[in-house]
C-alpha positions as CSV (number, residue, x, y, z in Angstrom):
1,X,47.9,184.8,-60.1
2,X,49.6,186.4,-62.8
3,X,50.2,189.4,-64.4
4,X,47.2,190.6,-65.7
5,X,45.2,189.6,-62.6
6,X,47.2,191.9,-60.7
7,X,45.1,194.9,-62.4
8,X,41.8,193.1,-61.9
9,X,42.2,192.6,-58.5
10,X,43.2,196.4,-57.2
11,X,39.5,197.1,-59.9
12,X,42.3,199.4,-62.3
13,X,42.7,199.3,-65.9
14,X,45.9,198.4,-67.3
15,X,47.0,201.5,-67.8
16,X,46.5,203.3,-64.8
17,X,49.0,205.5,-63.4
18,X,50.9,205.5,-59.8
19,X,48.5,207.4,-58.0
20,X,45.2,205.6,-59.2
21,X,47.2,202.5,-57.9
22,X,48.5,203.8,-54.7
23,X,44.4,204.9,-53.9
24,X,42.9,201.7,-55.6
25,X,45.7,199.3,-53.0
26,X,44.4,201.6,-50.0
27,X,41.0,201.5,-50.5
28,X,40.7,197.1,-50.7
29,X,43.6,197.1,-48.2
30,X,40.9,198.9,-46.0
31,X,38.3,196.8,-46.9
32,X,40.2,193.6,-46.6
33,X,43.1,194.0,-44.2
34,X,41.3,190.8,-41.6
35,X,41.4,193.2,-38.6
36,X,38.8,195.0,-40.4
37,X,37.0,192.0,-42.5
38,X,36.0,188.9,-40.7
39,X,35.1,186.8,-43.6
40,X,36.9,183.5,-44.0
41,X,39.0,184.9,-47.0
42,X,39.7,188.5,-45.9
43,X,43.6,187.6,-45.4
44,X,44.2,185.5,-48.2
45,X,42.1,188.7,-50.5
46,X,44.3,191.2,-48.6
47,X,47.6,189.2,-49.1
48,X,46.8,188.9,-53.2
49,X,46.0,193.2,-52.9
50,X,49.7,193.6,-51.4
51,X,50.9,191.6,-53.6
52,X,49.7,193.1,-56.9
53,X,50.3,196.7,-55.5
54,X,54.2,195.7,-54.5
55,X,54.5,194.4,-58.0
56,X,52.4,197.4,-60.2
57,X,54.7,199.8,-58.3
58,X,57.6,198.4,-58.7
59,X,57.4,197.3,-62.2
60,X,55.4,200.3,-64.0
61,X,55.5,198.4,-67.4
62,X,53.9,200.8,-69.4
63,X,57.0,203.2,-70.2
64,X,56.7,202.4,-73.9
65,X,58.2,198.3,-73.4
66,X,58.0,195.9,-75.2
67,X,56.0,192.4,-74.0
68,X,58.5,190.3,-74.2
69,X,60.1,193.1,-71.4
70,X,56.9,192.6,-69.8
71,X,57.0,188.8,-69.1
72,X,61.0,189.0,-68.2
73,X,60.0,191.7,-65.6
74,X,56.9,189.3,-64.4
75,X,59.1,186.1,-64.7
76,X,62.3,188.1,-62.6
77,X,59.3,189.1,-60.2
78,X,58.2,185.2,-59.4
79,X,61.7,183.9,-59.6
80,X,63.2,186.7,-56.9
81,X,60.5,188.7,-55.3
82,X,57.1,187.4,-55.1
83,X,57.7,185.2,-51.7
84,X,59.0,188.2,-49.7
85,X,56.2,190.4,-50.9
86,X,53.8,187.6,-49.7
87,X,55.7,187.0,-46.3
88,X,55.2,190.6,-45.8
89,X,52.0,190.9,-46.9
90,X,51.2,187.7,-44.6
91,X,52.8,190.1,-41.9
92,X,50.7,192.5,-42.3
93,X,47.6,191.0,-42.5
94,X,48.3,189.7,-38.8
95,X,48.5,192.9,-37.9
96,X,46.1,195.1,-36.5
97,X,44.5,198.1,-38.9
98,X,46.1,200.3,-37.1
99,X,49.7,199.0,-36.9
100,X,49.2,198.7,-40.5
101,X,48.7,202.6,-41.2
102,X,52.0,202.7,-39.5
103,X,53.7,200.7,-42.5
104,X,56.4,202.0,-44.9
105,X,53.6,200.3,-48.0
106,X,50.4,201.7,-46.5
107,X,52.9,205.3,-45.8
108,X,53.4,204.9,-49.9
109,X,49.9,205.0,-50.9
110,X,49.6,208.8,-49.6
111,X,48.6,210.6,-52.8
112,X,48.0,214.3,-52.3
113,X,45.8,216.0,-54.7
114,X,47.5,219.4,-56.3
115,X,43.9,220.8,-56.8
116,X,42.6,220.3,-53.3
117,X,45.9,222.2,-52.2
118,X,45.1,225.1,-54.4
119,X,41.7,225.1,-53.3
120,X,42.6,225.5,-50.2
121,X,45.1,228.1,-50.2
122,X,42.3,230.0,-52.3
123,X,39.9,229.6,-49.7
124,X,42.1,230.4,-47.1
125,X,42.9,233.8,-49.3
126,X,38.8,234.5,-49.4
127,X,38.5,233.7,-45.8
128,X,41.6,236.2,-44.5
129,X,40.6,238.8,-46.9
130,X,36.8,239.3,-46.6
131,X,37.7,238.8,-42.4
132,X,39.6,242.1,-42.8
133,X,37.5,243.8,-45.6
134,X,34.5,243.0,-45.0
135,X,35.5,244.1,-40.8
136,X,36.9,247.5,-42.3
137,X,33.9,248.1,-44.8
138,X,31.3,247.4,-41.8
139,X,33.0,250.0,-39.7
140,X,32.9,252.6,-42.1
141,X,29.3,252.2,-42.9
142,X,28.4,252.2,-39.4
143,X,26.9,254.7,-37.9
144,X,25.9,254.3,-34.5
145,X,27.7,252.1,-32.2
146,X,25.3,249.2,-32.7
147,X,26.0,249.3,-36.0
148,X,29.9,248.7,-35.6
149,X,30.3,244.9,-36.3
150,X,31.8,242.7,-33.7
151,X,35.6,242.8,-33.0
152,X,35.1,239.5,-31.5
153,X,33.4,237.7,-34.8
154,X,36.2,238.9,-37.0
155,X,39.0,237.5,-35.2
156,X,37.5,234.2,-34.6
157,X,37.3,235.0,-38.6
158,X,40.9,236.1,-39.3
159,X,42.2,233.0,-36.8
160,X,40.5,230.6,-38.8
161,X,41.5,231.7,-42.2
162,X,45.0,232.0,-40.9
163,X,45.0,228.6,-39.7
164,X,43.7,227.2,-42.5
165,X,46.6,228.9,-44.5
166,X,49.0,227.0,-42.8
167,X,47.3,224.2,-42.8
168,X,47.1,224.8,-46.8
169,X,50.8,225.8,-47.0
170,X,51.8,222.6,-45.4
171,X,50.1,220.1,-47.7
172,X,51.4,222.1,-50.8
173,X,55.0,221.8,-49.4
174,X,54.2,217.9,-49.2
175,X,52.5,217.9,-52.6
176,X,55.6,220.0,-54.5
177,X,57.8,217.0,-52.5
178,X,55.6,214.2,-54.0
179,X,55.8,216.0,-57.2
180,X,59.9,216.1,-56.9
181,X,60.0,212.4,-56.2
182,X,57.8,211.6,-59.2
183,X,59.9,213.7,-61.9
184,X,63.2,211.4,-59.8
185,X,61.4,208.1,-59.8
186,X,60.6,208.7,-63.9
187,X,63.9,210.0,-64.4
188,X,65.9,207.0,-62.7
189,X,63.3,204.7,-65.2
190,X,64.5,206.9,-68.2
191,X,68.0,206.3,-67.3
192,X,67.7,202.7,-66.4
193,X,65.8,202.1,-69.9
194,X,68.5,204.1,-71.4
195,X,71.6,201.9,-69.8
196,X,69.4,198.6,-70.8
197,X,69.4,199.6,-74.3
198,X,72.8,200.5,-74.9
C-alpha cells in the first residue's frame, strides 16, 4: 500500500480533517473487524483500515508541507513504524468486537459533535421550562378541580428534562475537552514545524 491508498481505503478525500478520519476508521473497522465479518478477507481489510488510520493520524500532512515532506514522512513511516502498527492491528483483529471497543485506537476515534451538544442543552432548556410554565399556566386557567393539570405528569416532565440536562452538560464538558486537545495537538504541530525550519 502506499500513501495515497491510505485515503482510498478509509472512502476520505485527501484532505479530510481528524474527525472525518477518526468516523471513516470506525465505521470499516465495524464493518471489517473479523469478529464481525466472516468473509475470507475481513482481517487482512481490517488490518490495511488500522493501518491507514494509525498513519493519517499520526502524520496530518496537509499543514501547508511540502511533497517532498510528504514522502520523508511516508518513507520514515515504512522504515520505523508500519510493522508495529500492523502487529497491532493483527492484534486486534484477533480480538473479539467487543474487546476491540475497549482499545486506546478504537477510544481515539470518539468524535463528539459541538452541535448535537447544543441541541441538546436547548432541548433540555424547552423541556425544563414549558414543564414548569406550562404546569403554572394550567393551574391558573383552571377552574374547577378537574381542570387543574396533573402534578404527577409534570414531574415525570421536569425529571426528564433535568436529566437530560445533565446528560447534555456532560457531553459538552467532553466536547470543550476534545476541543482543548485539538487547539494542543495543532499547536505542538505549529511548534514542531517551526523548530524544523529553523
Amino acid at each position: 500500500m502506499n500513501l495515497w491508498d491510505y485515503y482510498k481505503i478509509l472512502g476520505i478525500q485527501q484532505n479530510a480533517s481528524d474527525d472525518v478520519i477518526r468516523k471513516a476508521y470506525r465505521k470499516k473497522a465495524m464493518e471489517y473487524h473479523p469478529d464481525r465479518n466472516n468473509s475470507p478477507d475481513a482481517q487482512e481489510m481490517f488490518i490495511r483500515i488500522t493501518e491507514a488510520y494509525e498513519y493519517l493520524i499520526s502524520h496530518p500532512w496537509r499543514r501547508n508541507i511540502t511533497e517532498e515532506e510528504v514522502r520523508r514522512n511516508y518513507q520514515a513511516w515504512i522504515d520505523y513504524r508500519r510493522a508495529e502498527a500492523r502487529k497491532r492491528a493483527e492484534a486486534y483483529a484477533k480480538a473479539s468486537y467487543a474487546e476491540f471497543r475497549k482499545s486506546p485506537i478504537y477510544k481515539s476515534t470518539t468524535v463528539i459533535d459541538g452541535t448535537m451538544v447544543f441541541l441538546g442543552l436547548l432541548l433540555a432548556t424547552m423541556v425544563i421550562f414549558t414543564s414548569v410554565y406550562g404546569y403554572i399556566y394550567r393551574m391558573r386557567i383552571a377552574g374547577t378541580p378537574k381542570e387543574e393539570p396533573s402534578l404527577m405528569l409534570a414531574a415525570v416532565s421536569l425529571i426528564i428534562g433535568i436529566s437530560y440536562m445533565i446528560i447534555s452538560v456532560i457531553y459538552l464538558s467532553a466536547w470543550i475537552a476534545q476541543q482543548k486537545k485539538k487547539i494542543r495537538r495543532s499547536e505542538d504541530g505549529e511548534q514542531k514545524e517551526n523548530q524544523e525550519s529553523v
